[in-house]
KOLMAR-837306 format. One record per residue (C-alpha): residue in one letter; chain; x, y, z. Coordinates in nm, 2 decimals. Layout:
<recs>
{res: a; chain: A; east: X; north: Y; up: Z};
...
</recs>
This chain:
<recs>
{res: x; chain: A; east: 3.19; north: 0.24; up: -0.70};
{res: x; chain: A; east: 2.89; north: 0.14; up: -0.48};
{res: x; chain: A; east: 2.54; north: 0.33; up: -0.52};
{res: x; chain: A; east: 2.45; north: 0.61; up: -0.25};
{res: x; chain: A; east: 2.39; north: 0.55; up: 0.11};
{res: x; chain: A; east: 2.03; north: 0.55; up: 0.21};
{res: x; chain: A; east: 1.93; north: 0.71; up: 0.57};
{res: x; chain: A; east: 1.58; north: 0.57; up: 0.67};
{res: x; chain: A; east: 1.33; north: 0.81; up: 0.86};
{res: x; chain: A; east: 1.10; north: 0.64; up: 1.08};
{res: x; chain: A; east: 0.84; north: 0.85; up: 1.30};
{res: x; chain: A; east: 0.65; north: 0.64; up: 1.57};
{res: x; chain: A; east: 0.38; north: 0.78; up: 1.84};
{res: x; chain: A; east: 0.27; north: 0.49; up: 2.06};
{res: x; chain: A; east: 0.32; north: 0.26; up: 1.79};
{res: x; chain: A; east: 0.60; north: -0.03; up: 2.02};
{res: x; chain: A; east: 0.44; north: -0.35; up: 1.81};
{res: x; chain: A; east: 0.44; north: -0.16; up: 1.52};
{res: x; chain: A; east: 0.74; north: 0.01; up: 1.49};
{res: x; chain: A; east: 0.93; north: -0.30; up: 1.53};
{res: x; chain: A; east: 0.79; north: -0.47; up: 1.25};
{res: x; chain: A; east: 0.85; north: -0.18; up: 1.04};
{res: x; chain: A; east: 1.23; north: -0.19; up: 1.13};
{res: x; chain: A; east: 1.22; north: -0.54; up: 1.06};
{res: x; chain: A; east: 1.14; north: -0.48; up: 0.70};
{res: x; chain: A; east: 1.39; north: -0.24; up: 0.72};
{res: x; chain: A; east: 1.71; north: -0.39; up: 0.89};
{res: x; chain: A; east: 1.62; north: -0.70; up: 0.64};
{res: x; chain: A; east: 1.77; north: -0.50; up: 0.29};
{res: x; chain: A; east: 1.98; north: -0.25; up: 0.45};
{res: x; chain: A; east: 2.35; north: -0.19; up: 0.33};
{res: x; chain: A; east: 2.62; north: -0.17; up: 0.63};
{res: x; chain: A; east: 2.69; north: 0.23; up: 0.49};
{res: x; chain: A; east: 2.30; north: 0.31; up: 0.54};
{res: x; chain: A; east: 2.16; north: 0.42; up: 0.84};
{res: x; chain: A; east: 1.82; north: 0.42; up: 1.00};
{res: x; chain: A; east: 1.67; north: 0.71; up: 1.22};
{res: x; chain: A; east: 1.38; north: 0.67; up: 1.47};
{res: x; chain: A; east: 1.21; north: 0.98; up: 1.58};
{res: x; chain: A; east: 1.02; north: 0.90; up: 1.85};
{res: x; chain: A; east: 0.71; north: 1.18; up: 1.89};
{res: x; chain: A; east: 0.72; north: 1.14; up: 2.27};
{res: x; chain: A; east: 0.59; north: 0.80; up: 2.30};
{res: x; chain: A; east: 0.43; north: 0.68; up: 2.59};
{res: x; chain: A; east: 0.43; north: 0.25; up: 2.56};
{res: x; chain: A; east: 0.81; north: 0.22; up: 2.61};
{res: x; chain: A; east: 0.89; north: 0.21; up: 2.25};
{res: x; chain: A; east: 1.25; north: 0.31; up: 2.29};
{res: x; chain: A; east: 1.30; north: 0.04; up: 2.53};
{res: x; chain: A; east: 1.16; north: -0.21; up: 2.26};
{res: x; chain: A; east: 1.38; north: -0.06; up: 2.01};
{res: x; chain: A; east: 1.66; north: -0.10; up: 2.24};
{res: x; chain: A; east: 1.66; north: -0.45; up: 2.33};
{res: x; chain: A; east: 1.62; north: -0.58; up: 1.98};
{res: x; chain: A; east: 1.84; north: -0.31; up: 1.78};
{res: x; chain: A; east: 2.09; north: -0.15; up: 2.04};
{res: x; chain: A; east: 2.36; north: 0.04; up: 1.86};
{res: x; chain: A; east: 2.22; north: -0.08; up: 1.50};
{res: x; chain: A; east: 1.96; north: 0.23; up: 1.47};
{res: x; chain: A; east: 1.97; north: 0.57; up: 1.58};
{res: x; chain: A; east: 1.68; north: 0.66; up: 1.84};
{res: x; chain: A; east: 1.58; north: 1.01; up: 1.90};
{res: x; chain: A; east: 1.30; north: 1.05; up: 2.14};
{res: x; chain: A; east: 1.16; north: 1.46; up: 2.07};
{res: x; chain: A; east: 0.87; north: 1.60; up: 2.27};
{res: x; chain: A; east: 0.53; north: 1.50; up: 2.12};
{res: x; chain: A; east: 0.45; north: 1.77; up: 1.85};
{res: x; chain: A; east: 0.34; north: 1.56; up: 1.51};
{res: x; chain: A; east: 0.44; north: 1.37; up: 1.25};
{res: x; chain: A; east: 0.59; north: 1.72; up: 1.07};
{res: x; chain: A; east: 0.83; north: 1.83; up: 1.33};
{res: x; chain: A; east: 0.95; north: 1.46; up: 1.37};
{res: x; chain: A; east: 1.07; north: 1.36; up: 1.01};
{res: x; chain: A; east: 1.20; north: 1.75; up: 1.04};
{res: x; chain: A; east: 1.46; north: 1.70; up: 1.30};
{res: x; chain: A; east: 1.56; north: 1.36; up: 1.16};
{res: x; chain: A; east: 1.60; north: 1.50; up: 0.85};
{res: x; chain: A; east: 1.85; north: 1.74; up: 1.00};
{res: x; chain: A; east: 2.04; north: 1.48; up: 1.14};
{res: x; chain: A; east: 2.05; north: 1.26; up: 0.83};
{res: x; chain: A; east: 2.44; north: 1.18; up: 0.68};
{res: x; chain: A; east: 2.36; north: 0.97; up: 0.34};
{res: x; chain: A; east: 2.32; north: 1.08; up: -0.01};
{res: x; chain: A; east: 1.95; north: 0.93; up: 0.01};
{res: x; chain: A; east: 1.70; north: 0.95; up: 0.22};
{res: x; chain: A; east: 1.42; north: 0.73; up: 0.27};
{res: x; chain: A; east: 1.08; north: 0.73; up: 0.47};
{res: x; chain: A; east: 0.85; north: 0.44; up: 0.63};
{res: x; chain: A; east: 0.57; north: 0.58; up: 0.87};
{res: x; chain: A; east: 0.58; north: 0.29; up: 1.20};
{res: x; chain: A; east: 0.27; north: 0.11; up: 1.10};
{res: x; chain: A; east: 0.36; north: 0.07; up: 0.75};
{res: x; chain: A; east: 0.62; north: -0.22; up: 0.58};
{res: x; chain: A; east: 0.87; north: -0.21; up: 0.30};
{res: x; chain: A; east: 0.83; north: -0.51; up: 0.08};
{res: x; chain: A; east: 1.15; north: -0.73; up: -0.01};
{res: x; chain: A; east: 1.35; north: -0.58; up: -0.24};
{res: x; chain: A; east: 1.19; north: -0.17; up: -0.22};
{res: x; chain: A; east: 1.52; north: 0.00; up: -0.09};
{res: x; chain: A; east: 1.75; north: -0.18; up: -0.39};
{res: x; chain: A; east: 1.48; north: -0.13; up: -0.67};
{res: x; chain: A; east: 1.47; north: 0.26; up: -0.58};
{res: x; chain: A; east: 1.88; north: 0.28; up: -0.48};
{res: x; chain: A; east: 1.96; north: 0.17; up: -0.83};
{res: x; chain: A; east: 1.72; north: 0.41; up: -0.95};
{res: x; chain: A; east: 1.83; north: 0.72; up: -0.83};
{res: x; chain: A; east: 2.19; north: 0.59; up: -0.88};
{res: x; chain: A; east: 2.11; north: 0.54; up: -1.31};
{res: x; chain: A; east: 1.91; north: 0.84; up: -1.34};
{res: x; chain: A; east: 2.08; north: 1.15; up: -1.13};
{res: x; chain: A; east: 1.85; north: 1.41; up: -1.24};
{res: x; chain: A; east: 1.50; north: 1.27; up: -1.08};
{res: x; chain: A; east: 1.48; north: 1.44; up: -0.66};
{res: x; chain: A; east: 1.25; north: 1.20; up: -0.56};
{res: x; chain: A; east: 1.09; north: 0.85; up: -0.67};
{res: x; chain: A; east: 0.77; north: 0.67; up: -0.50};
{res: x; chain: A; east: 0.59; north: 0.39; up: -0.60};
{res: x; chain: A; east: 0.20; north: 0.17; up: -0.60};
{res: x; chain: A; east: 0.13; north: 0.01; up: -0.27};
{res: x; chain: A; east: -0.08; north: -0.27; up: -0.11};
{res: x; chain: A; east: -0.26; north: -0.24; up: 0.21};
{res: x; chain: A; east: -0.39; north: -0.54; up: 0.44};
{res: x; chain: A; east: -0.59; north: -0.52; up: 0.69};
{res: x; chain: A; east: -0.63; north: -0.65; up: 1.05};
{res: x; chain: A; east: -0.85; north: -0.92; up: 0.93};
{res: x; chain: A; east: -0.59; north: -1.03; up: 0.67};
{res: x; chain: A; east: -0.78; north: -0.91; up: 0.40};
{res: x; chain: A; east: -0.58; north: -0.73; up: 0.13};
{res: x; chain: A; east: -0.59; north: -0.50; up: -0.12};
{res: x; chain: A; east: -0.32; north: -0.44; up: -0.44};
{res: x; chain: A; east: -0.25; north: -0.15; up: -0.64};
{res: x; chain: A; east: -0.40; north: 0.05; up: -0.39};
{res: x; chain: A; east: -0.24; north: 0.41; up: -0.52};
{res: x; chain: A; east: -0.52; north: 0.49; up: -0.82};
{res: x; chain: A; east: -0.79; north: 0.44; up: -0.52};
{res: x; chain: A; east: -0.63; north: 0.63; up: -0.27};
{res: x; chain: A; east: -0.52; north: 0.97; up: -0.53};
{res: x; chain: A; east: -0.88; north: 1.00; up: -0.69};
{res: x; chain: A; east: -0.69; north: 1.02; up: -1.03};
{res: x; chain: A; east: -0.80; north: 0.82; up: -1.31};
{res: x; chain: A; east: -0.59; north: 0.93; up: -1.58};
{res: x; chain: A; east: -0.29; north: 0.74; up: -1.67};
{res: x; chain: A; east: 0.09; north: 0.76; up: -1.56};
{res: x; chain: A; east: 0.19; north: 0.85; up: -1.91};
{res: x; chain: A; east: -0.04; north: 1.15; up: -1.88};
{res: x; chain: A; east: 0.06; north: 1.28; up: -1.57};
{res: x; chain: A; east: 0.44; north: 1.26; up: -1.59};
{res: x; chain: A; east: 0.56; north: 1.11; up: -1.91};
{res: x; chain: A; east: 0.57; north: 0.75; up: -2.11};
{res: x; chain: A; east: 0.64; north: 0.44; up: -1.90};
{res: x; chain: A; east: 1.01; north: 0.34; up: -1.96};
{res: x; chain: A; east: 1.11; north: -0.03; up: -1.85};
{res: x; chain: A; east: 1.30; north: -0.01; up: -1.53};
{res: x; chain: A; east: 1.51; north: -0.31; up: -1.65};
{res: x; chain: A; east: 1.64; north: 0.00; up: -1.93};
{res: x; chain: A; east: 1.75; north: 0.17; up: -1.62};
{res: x; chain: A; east: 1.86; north: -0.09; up: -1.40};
{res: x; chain: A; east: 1.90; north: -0.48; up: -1.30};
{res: x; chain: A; east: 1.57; north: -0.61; up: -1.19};
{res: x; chain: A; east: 1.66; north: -0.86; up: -0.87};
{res: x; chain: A; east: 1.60; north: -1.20; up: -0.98};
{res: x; chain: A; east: 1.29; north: -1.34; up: -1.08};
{res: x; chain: A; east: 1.13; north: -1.01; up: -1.09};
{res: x; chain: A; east: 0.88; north: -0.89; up: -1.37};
{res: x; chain: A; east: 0.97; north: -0.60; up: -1.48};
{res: x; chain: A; east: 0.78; north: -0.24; up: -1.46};
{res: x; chain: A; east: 0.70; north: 0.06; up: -1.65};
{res: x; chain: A; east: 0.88; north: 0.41; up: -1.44};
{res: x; chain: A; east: 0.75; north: 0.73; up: -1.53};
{res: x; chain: A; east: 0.94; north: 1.02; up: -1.51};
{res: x; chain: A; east: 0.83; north: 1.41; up: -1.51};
{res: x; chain: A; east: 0.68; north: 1.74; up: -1.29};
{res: x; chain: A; east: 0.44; north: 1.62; up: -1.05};
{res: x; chain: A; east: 0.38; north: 1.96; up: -0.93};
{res: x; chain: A; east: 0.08; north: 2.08; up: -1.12};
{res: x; chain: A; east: -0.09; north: 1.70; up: -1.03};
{res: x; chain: A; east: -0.01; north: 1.75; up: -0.70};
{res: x; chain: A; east: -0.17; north: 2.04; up: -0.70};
{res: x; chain: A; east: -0.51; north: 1.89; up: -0.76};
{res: x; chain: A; east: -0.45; north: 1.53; up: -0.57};
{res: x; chain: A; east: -0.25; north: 1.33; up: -0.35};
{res: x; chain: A; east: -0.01; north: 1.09; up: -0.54};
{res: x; chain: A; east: 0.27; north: 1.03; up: -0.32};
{res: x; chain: A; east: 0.28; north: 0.78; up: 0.01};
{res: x; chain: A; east: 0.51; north: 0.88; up: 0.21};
{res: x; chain: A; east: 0.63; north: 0.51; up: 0.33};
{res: x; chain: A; east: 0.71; north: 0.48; up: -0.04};
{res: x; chain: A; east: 0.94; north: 0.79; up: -0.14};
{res: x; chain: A; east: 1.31; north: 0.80; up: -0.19};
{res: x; chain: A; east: 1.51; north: 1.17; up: -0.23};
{res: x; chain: A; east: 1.77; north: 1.30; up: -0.31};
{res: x; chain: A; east: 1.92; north: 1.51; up: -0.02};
{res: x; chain: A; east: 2.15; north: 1.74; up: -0.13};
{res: x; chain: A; east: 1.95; north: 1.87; up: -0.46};
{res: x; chain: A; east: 1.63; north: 1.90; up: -0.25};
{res: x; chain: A; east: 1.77; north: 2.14; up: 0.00};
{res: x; chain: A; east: 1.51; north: 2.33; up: 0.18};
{res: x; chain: A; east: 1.23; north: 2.18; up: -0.02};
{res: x; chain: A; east: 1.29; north: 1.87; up: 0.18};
{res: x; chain: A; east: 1.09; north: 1.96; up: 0.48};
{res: x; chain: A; east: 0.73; north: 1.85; up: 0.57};
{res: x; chain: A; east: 0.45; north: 2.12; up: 0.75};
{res: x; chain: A; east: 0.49; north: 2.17; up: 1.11};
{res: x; chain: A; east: 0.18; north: 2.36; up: 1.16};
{res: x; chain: A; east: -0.08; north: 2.08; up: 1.00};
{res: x; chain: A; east: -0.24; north: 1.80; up: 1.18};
{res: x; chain: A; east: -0.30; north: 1.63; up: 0.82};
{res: x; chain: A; east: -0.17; north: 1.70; up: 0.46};
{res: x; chain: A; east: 0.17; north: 1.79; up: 0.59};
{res: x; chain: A; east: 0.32; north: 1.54; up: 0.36};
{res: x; chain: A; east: 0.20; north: 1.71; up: 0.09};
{res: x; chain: A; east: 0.35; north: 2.04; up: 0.10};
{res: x; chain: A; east: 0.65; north: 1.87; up: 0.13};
{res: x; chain: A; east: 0.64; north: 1.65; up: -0.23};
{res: x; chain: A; east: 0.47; north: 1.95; up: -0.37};
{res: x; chain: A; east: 0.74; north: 2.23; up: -0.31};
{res: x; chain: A; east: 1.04; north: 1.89; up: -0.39};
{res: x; chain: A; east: 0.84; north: 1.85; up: -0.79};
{res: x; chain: A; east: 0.88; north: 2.20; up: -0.80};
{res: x; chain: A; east: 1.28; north: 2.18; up: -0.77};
{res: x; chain: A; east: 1.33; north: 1.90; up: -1.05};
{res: x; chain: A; east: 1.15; north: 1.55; up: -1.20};
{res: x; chain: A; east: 0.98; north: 1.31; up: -1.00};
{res: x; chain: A; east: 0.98; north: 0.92; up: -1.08};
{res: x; chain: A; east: 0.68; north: 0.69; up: -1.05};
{res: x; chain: A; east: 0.80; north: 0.33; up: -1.03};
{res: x; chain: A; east: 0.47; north: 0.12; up: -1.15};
{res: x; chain: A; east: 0.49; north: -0.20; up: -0.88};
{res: x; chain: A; east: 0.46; north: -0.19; up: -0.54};
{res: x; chain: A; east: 0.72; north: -0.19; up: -0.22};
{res: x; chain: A; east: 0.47; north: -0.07; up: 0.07};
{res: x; chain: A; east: 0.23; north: -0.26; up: 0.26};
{res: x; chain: A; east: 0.05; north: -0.01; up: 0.42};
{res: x; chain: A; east: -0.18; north: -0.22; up: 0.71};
{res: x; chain: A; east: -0.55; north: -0.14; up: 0.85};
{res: x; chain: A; east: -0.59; north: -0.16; up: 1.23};
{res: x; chain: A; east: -0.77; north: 0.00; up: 1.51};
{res: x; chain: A; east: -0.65; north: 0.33; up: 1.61};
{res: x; chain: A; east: -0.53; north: 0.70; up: 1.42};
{res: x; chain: A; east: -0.33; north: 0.66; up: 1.16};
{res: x; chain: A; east: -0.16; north: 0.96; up: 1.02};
{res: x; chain: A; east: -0.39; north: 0.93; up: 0.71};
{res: x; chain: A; east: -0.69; north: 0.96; up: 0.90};
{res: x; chain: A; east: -0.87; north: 1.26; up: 0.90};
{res: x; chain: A; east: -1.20; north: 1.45; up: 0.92};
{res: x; chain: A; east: -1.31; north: 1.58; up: 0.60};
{res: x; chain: A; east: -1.33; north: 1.96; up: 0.75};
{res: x; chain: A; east: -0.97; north: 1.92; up: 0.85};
{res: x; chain: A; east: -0.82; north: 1.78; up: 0.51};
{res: x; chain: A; east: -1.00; north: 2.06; up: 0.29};
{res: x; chain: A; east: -0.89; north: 2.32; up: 0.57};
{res: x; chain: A; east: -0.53; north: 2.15; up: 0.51};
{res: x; chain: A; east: -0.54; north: 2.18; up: 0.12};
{res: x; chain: A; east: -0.68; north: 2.53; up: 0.10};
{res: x; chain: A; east: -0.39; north: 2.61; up: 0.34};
{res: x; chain: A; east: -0.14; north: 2.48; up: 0.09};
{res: x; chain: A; east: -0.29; north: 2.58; up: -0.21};
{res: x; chain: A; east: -0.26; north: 3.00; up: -0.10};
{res: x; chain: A; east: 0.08; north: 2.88; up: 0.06};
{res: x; chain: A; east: 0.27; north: 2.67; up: -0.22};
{res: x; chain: A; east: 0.09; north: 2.71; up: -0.59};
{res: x; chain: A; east: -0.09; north: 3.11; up: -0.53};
{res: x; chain: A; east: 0.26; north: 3.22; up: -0.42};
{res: x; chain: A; east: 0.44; north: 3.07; up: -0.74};
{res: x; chain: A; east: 0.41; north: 3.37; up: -0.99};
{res: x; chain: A; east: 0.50; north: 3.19; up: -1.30};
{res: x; chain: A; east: 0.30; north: 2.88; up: -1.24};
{res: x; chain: A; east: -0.05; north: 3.09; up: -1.18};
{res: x; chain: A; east: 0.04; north: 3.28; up: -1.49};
{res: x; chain: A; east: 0.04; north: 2.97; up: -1.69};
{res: x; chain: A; east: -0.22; north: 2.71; up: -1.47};
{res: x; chain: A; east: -0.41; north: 3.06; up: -1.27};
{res: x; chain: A; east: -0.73; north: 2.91; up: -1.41};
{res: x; chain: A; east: -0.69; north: 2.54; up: -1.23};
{res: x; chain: A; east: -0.53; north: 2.68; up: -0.93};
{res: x; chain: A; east: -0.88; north: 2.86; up: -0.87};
{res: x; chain: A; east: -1.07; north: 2.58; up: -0.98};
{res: x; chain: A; east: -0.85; north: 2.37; up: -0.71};
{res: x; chain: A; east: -0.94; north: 2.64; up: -0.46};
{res: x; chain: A; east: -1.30; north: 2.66; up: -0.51};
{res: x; chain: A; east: -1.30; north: 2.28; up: -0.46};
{res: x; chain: A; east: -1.17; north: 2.28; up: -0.13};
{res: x; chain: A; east: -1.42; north: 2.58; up: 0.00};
{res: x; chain: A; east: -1.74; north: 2.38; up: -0.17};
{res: x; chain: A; east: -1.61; north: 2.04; up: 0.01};
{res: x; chain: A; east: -1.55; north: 2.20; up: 0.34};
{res: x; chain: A; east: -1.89; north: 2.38; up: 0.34};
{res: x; chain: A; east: -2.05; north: 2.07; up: 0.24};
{res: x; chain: A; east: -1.91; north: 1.97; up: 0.54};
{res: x; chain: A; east: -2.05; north: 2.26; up: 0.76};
{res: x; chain: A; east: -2.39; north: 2.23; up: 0.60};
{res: x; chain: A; east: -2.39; north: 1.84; up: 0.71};
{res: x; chain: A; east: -2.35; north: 1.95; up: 1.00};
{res: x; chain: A; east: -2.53; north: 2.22; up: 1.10};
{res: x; chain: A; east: -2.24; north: 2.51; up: 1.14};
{res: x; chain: A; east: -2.41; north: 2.72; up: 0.91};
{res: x; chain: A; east: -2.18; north: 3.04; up: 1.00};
{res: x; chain: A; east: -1.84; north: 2.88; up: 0.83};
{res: x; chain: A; east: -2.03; north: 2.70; up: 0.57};
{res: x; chain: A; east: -2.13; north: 3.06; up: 0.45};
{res: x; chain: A; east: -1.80; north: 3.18; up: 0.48};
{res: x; chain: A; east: -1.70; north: 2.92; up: 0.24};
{res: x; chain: A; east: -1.95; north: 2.94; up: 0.00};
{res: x; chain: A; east: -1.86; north: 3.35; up: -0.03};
{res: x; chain: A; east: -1.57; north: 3.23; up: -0.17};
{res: x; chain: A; east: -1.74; north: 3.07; up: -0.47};
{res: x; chain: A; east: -1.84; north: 3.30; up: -0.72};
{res: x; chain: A; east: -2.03; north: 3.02; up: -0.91};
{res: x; chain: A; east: -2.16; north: 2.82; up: -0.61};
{res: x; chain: A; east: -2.39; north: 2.60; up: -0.70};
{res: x; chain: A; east: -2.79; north: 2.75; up: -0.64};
{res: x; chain: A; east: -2.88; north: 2.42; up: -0.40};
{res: x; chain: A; east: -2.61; north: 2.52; up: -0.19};
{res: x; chain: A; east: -2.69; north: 2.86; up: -0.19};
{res: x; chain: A; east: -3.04; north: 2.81; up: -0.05};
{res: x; chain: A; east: -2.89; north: 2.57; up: 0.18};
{res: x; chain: A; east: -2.66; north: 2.85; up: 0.31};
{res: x; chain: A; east: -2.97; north: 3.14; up: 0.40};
{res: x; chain: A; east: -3.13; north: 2.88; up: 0.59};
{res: x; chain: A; east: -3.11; north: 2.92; up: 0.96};
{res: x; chain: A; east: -2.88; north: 2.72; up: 1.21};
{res: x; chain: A; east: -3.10; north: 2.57; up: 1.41};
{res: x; chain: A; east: -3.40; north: 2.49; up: 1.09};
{res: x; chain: A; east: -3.05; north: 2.27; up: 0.93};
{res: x; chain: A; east: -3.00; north: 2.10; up: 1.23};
{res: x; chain: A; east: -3.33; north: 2.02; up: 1.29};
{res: x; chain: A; east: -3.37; north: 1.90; up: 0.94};
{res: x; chain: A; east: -3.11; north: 1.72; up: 0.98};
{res: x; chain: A; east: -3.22; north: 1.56; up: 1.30};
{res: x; chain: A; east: -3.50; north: 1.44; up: 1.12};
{res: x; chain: A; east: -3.37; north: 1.26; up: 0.81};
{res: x; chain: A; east: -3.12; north: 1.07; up: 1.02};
{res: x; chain: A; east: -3.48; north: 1.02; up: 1.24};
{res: x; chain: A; east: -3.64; north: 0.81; up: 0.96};
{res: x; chain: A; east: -3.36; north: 0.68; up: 0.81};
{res: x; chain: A; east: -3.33; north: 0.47; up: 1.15};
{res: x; chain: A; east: -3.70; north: 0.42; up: 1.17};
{res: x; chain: A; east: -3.65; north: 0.30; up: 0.80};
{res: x; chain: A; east: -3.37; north: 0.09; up: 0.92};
{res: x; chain: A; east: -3.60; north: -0.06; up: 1.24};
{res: x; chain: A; east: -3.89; north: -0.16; up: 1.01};
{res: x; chain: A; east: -3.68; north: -0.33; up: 0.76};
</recs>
């Protein structure tokens, strides 16, 4: 009996050159049972046309008026047919082999909902990077800590040919995801059907909406952490979906953290004292912000919500708008005067 079907998820906005390579890495290991979904935000550089004249009938296009990255992978994910589902964001690239190492995967060990993996990123200069993923999730504790001991994936399943093999973790990534990012989109694989409505990402977030959607999929079952990369995810001029001002991804995270882990009874009864600590986080980061800034009103806000605020922020805060911009006027002043007279 073969192993599942895979349906492939790609959102594109104004990405034509890029998209196309992405499908390229796409169309190159697909099985003729998978299919592959575009969902076009409401491009504007002719990308379905560019689909159309190298993939015709091969993919599915959908073009959707332009409302984020959210609502996109949302309606492709109603339309998905196959046991699997897979994403790549357009500017991204599966490596050789990804879509087989994470198909036999899911096929060997039914009771994980969703497996991701390390990446590499290059950038438009060529330069490149590898094992990107304990850089980008500001988490320096080990795999083995966070979701269980590393089992050989060649235990589990065939390694292609000539391949080293790789530790896989497998556990609950919901109270680490709580705290940090450790999931890249272009690099997850779930199961459909168990997932049900906990396969969804945030329709009303700019940034972060990725994350509410791993979050609230490690609280339906075990997650599985494959320790060898199948993304390049590539550096170039323009937004990317993980850009983003640090006011806006604190704003996102607080959002998430009252939405997702305050709502969850049993999990503040048992982690209550880290969800806080997670929360407190955010406020101190995005009033940080505020202070840098200038916006003394909001930076106040947030520092109200820390009962233990820190006393240099708290003089910061009673300082008056205009004094903290001027002050800050003046540093960045004689750091360029500094800067001149080297």
């Amino acid at each position: 009996m073969p192993s599942p079907a895979v349906s492939v998820i790609i959102p594109t906005y104004n990405r034509r050159v890029w998209v196309l390579r992405a499908l390229q890495s796409v169309m190159d290991q697909i099985r003729p049972d998978d299919e592959v979904l575009v969902a076009d935000d409401g491009s504007t550089d002719e990308t379905g046309q560019a689909i159309e004249a190298l993939y015709g009938g091969r993919i599915r296009y959908y073009r959707l008026p332009h409302g984020g990255a959210g609502i996109a992978r949302n309606r492709a994910i109603q339309l998905t047919t196959r046991p699997l589902v897979a994403f790549l964001d357009s500017d991204d690239e599966w490596m050789p082999g990804k879509l087989a190492l994470q198909r036999a995967l899911m096929e060997r060990c039914p009771e994980v909902i969703f497996c991701f993996s390390d990446f590499a990123v290059r950038e438009q200069s060529g330069t490149e990077a590898h094992h990107f993923l304990v850089r980008w999730r500001d988490d320096p504790r080990p795999w083995s800590e966070i979701l269980g001991p590393g089992i050989p994936y060649s235990t589990l399943a065939d390694l292609p040919a000539g391949a080293a093999d790789f530790p896989v973790h497998v556990g609950s990534l919901y109270l680490a995801e709580m705290e940090q990012n450790h999931v890249l989109t272009s690099s997850a694989m779930v199961r459909r059907e168990p997932a049900g409505e906990a396969l969804r990402f945030a329709e009303d977030l700019r940034v972060s909406e990725d994350k509410e959607c791993f979050a609230r999929l490690a609280a339906v079952g075990p997650a599985a952490y494959l320790d060898t990369e199948t993304v390049w995810q590539s550096g170039h001029r323009g937004p990317r979906l993980t850009d983003a001002g640090s006011i806006e991804l604190a704003s996102a995270r607080l959002t998430l953290l009252h939405r997702i882990w305050e709502q969850d009874a049993a999990f503040v009864e048992r982690f209550g004292t880290r969800l806080q600590r997670a929360i407190r986080l955010q406020h101190l980061l995005r009033a940080r912000c505020y202070l840098a800034r200038g916006m003394m009103q909001q930076a106040r806000y947030d520092l109200a919500q820390v009962p233990d605020c820190p006393l240099t922020y708290r003089l910061l805060g009673v300082l008056p708008g205009v004094i903290m911009r001027g002050g800050l006027a003046l540093r960045r002043w004689i750091r360029n005067q500094r800067v001149t007279a080297d």
